[in-house]
N, C-alpha and C positions, 0 to 999 in steps of 0.2 A: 305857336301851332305845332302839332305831334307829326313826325313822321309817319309816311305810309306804311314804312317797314314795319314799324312796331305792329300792326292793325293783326289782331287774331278775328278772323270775324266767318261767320261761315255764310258761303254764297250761295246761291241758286242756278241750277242747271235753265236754262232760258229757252223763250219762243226763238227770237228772228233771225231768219237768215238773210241779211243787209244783202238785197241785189241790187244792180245798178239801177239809178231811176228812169222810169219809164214816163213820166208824163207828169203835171200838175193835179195835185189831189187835197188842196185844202180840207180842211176841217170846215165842214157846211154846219148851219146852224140848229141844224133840227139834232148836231151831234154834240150840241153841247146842255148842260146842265146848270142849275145855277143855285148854290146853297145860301140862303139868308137866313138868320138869326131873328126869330120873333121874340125876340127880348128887346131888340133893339131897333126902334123906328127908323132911325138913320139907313140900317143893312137891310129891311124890305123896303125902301125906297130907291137902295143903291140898286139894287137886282133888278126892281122893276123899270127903272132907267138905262140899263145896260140894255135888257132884254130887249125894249122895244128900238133902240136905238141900232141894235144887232139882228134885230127880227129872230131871236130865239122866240120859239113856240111854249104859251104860257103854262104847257101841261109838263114842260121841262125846269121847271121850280120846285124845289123842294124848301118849306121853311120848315127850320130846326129850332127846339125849344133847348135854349144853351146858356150858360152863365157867360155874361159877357169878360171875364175873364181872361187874361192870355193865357193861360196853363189848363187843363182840364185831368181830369184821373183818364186810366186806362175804361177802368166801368163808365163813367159819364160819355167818353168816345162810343164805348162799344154797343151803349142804352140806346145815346140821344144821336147819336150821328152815322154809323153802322145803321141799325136796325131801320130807322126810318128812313135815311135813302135808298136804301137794298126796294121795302118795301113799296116804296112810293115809284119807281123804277118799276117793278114788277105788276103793280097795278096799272100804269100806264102805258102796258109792253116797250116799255124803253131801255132795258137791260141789255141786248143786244148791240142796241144804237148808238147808245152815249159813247162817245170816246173823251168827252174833254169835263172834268167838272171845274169850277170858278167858284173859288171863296169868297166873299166879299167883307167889306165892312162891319166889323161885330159878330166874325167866327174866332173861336178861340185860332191862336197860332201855334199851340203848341200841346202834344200829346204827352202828361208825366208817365217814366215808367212801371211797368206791371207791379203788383206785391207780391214779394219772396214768399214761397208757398214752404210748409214744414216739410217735405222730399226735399226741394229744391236745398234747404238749410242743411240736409242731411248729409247732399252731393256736395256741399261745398265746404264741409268739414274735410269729409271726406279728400276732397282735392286739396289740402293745404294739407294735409297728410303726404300724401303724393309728392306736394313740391318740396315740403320739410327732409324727405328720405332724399328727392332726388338731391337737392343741392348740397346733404350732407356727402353723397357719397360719389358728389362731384368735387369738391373741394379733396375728398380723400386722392380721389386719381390725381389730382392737382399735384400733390404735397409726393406722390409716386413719380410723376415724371419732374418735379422739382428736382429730386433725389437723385433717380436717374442722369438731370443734366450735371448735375455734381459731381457725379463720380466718372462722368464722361470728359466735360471741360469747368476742372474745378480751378477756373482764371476771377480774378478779380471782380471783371465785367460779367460776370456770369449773373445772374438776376435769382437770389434762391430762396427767397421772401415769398410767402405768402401774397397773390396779387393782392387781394383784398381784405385789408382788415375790415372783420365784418362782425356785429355780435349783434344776434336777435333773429326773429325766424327769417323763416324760407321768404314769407308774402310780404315783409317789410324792404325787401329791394327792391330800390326799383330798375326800370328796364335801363337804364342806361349802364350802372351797375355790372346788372346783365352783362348786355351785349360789351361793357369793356373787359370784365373775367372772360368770356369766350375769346375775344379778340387775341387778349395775349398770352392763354394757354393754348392757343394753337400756334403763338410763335415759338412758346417753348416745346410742344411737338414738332414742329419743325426743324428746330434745333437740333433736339433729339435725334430726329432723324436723318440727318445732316454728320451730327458727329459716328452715329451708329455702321454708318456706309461709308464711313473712312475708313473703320475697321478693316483690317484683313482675314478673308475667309477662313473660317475653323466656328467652331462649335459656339466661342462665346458670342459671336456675332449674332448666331443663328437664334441664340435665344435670347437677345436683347431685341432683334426683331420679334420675335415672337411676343414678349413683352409690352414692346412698342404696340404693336397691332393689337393687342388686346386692351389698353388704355386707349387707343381710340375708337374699336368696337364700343368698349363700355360709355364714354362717353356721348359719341356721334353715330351709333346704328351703322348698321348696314347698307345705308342708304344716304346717310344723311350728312357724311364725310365729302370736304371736296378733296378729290383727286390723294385721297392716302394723305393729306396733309401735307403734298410737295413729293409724294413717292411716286412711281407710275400707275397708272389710276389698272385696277383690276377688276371695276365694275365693268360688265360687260353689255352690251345693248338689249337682251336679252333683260337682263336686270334692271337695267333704266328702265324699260317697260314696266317691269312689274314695280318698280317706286313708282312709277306715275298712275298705277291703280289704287293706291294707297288711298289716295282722296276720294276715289266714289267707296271705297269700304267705307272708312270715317262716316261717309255720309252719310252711309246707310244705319250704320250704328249708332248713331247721334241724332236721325231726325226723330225716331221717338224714344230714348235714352230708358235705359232699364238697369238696375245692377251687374244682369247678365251681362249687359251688351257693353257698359261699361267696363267692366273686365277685359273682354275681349279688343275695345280700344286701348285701353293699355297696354296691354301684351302687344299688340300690335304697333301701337308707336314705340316702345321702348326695343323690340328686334328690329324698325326700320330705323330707330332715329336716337336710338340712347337716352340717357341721362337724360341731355338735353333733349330733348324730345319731350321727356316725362315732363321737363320741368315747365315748358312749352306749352304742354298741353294741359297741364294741370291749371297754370295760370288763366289761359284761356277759357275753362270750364267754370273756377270762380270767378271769372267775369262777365261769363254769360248767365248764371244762375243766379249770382248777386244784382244782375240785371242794372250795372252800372254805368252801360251805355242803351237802354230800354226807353231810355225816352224819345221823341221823335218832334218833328214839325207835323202839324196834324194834315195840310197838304201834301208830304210826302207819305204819310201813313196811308193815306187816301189814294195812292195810286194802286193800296192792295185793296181795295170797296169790296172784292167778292171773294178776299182769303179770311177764313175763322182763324183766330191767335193761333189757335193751336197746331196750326199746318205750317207755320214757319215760323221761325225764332223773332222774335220782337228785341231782343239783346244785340247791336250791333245793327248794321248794314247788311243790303241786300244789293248784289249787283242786279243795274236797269237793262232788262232785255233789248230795250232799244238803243240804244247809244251804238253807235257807226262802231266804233273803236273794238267792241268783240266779233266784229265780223260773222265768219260762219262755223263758231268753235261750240254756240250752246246750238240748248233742244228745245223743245215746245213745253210752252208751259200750260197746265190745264186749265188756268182762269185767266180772265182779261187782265189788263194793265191800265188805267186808268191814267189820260195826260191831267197834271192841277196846278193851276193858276190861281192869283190871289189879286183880286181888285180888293186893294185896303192903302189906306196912307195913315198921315198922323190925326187928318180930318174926317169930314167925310166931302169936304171942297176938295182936298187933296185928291182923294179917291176918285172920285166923280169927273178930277182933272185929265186923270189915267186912261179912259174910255175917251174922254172929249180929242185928246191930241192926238190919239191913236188915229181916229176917223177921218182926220182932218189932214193929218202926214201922209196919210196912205194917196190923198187928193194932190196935192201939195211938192209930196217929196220929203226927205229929210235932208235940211239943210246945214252946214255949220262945220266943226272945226273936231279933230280926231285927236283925243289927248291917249298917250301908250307910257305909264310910267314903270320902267324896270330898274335892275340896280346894276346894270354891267356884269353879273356873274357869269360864271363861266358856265357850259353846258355842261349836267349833272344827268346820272341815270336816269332811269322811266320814273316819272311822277315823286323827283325830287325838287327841293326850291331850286336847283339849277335848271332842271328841264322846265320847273313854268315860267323864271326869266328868260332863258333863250328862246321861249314860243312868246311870249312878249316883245320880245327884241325883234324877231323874226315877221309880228304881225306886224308891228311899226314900219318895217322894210318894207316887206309885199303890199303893205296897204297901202302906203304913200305912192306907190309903183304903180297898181294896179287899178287904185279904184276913183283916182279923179279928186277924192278926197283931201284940203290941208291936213300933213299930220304935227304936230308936235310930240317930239319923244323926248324924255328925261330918261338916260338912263347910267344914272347915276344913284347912292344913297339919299339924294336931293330927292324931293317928293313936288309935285304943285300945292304950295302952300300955304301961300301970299293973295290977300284979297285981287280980285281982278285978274290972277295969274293967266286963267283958263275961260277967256271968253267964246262965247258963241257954241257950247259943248254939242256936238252932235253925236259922238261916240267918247265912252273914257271907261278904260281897262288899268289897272296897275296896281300896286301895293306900297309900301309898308307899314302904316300906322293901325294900331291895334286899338279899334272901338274909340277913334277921335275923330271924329270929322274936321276934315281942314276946310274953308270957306274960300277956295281959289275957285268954285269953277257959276259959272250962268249957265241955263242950260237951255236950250233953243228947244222950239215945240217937237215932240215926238222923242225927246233924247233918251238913250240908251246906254248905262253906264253898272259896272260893278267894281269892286273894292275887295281885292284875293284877301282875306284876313278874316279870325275867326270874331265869331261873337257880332258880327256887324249887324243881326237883325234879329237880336237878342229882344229887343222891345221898341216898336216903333208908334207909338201911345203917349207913350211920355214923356213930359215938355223937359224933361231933363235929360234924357237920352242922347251921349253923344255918338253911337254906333251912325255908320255908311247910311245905312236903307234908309231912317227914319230921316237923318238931314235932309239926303238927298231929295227923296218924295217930298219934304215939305219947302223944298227948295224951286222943286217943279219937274226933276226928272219923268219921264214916264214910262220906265220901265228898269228894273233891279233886280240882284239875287240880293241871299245871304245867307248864314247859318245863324239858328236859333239857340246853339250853343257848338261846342268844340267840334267841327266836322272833318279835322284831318283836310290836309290840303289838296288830295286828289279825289274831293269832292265837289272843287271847284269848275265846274267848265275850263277845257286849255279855248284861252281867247279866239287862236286862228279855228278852233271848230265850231265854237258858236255862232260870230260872227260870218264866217265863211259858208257855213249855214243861210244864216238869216240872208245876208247879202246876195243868194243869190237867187232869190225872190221866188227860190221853188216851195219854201217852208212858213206859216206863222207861226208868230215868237214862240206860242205852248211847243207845237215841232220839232225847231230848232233847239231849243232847251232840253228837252227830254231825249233828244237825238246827237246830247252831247254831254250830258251826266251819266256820271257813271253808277249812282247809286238814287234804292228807292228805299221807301223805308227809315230815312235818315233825318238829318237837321236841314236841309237846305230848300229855302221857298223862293219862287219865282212872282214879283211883283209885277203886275203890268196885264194888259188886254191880251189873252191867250191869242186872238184871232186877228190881233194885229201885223201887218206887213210893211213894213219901213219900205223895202223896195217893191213895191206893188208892182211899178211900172218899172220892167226891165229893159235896161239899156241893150244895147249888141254886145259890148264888151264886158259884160258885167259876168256872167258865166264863165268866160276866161279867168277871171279876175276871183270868183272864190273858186274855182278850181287850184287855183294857184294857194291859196289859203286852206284849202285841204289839201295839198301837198300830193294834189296831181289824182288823190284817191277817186271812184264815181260816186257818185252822187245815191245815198241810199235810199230807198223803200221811203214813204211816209209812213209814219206808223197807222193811220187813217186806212192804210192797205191791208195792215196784216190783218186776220182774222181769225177771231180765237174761239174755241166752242163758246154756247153760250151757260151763262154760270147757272139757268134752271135746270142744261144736260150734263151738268156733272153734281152725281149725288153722291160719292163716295169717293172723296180724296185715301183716302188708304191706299185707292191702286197706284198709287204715286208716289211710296216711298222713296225718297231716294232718287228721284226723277229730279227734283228742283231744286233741293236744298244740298249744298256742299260743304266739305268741310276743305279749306284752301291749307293743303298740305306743304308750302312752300313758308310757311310763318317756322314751320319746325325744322328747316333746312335753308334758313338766310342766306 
């Protein structure tokens, strides 16, 4: 799985502002939707099972004429699954009302990405151009302050090698590459700078700084240097300010991209951010045109139902308005947001398992045994594998504390592995096995369970499939995520928010899920009865208790609250340039 850091992705300026909660506001069922596949008898039998089992209203059905396929084209989405629910919605004055729509059984799971259009081939020549000049004439600055350290501390230990031997273009490196040449010509800047202010004052000093500081202009902009590289920092706050406008320019220049306007992002990240900046950003542009992350889960695509392709980048992730975690930092956005669940398993007994437990727990309770598996690391920055072990470590603590709950923790590189390990699963959260499902756990009615690693719900159909989702659902779980292919790890739910969420019986599962991902538009699908509540019936203590697993934060908004124009009053996305869509300036400035 890829780091967060590497991710160039351009975001979306957002609706909600997360207040504290005021009151219980479920998801009622005249607000939900229900897409079935009439190709497939199985998927209008599963819909019309759910619905009346849910008392959704029969005029909130939509059937879709779909290859029952897991992948589908961009046009087959845009034909069969776009157009007719827009319509069918419209026709029913339901556009306003829906908040939640449900896939079921025999909807494709996954959305391929768009076709490279001949512009788009043009920008992306274009931008290897870009990076082939940047990197040539970063490797030059290299080999200047190489030189430099030479004739300042010309000792043994001195390092005057070339970091990287490298032969062949600019686009054949990869980021790791990358990011180790920046790492250690900023040691040797620093070096530099270090022997340069040994010096004693007079002229040659004066102009080897001068030197200095223009080698790291050239490289790292104006902006996009930390701290003069170990000197005293002479950006001013005044000028932080204006680096942190940076990002809405880009954004603006880039939501509908022009030659002209391309130009002027260049010029513009190369005086804020150098070399590296170009090379940054050039990368990033062939990878939005080449449209090599363009694919999507079709349930995550579906949370955009009333945005046209052309109003937001399909290439990449879109941060989710609603997710607790961005607080009161976005704006309004001018179309809904759509919550999407998926009643599907390997069956359609499976499937139909999914709804059954759900109704039946909610009566019941959810009973059973809380498996937390982590690997002991140590606490890592924001939305690294260290920060999602220590919120695993951290849930296992508070949970076993707070919620009544047995827990079992591994936290160890040991996994639950061993037939029998993990009986009676009421909750199970953990990682590390990539697309193998281990056979340790049973799973008690209503269980809740995901598996942080990529690929896990890559195909859940096939009898040979050994990813997370598919085992599990046919194992009997009744509720899962996953990714449908590479989703970067801080697109996982962090455990204590999901759970913490759900646990404290103000949210159903669709809710809590969408009120703790960070992204739409992506890989990752939510298995299970959107309008299911594990703690239906809440305890006294039970509010203390995910309070404590959100980390003392209130309790936000349902999204069932917000309230967004409706998509028939907005005719003309144009006045919206630049409102929603971002370009996240902070990939060009690590």
């Amino acid at each position: 799985m890829k780091h967060v850091w590497f991710q160039l992705w351009i975001g979306t300026a957002l609706l909600v502002i997360l207040s504290p909660f005021s009151g219980m506001a479920f998801v009622a069922p005249d607000q939900v939707a229900v897409l079935a596949n009439s190709q497939s008898p199985e998927s209008l039998q599963l819909a019309t099972y759910y619905m009346r089992r849910r008392g959704i209203p029969s005029a909130n059905r939509v059937d879709l004429n779909l290859p029952t396929t897991d992948t589908i084209s961009r046009e087959v989405y845009e034909n069969e699954v776009l157009k007719p629910v827009r319509q069918a919605f419209m026709q029913h004055e339901l556009s306003s009302r829906i908040k939640v729509l449900v896939t079921t059984f025999g909807i494709p799971l996954r959305v391929a990405g768009p076709k490279v259009t001949s512009q788009e081939k043009e920008w992306i020549h274009d931008a290897q151009g870009w990076m082939q000049a940047a990197w040539d004439l970063l490797q030059e600055q290299e080999q200047i302050a190489i030189k430099q350290q030479m004739n300042l501390s010309p000792s043994p230990q001195s390092s005057h090698d070339s970091i990287i031997s490298f032969q062949g273009s600019a686009q054949s490196l990869t980021r790791s590459q990358i990011h180790t040449w920046r790492t250690e010509l900023q040691q040797i800047l620093q070096g530099v700078r270090r022997e340069v202010e040994r010096k004693p004052e007079g002229a040659g000093r004066k102009t080897l700084l001068v030197s200095h500081d223009k080698i790291i202009r050239q490289v790292f902009g104006k902006f996009g240097r930390k701290e003069k590289l170990g000197a005293p920092s002479r950006v001013s706050v005044i000028d932080q300010r204006k680096g942190g406008r940076i990002s809405a320019v880009l954004m603006s220049l880039m939501h509908q991209p022009s030659e002209a306007k391309r130009t002027q992002a260049y010029a513009l990240v190369q005086e804020a951010f150098g070399m590296w900046g170009i090379l940054a950003f050039a990368q990033w542009e062939v990878a939005r045109y080449e449209q090599a992350e363009g694919s999507a889960s079709l349930d995550s695509e579906l949370s955009l139902l009333w945005w046209e392709a052309e109003t937001y980048p399909l290439e990449g992730r879109l941060p989710n308005p609603f997710y607790l975690g961005y607080g009161d930092q976005f704006h309004k956005w001018p179309l809904p947001l759509m919550m999407v669940s998926r009643i599907d398993a390997p069956t359609f007994t499976h499937a139909r398992g999914l709804i059954e437990q759900s109704i039946a727990t909610e009566s019941s309770g959810l009973q059973g045994n809380v498996y937390v598996d982590a690997q002991g690391m140590k606490k890592g920055p924001p939305l690294s594998y260290g920060h999602y072990d220590s919120d695993l470590q951290n849930f296992a603590q508070d949970f076993r504390k707070e919620s009544g709950y047995p827990v079992q923790f591994e936290n160890t590189e040991q996994r639950f592995n061993k037939p029998g390990q993990a009986p009676n699963v009421a909750l199970y959260v953990g990682w590390y096995r990539l697309r193998h499902y281990e056979d340790a756990f049973t799973f008690n009615p209503g269980a809740i369970g995901y598996h942080i690693a990529s690929g896990e719900a890559v195909n859940i159909h096939n009898p040979k499939e050994l990813g997370w989702c598919k085992n599990a659902l046919e194992r009997g779980i009744a509720v899962t995520l996953g990714p449908v292919d590479e989703p970067y790890l801080d697109a996982f739910p962090l455990p204590r928010e999901f759970f913490g969420l759900l646990f404290s019986g103000k949210y159903s599962l669709v809710e809590a899920y969408y009120l703790s991902k960070r992204y739409v538009s992506w890989k990752m699908v939510l298995f299970g009865d959107p309008l299911y509540r594990p703690w239906f019936k809440v305890k006294p203590d039970q509010q203390k208790a995910a309070q404590t697993l959100l980390q003392n934060r209130p309790f936000p908004a349902s999204p069932t609250q917000v309230v967004f124009p409706a998509p028939d009053a907005v005719q003309d996305l144009s006045k919206f340039p630049g409102k929603y869509v971002a370009f996240d300036s902070r990939v060009l400035n690590p």
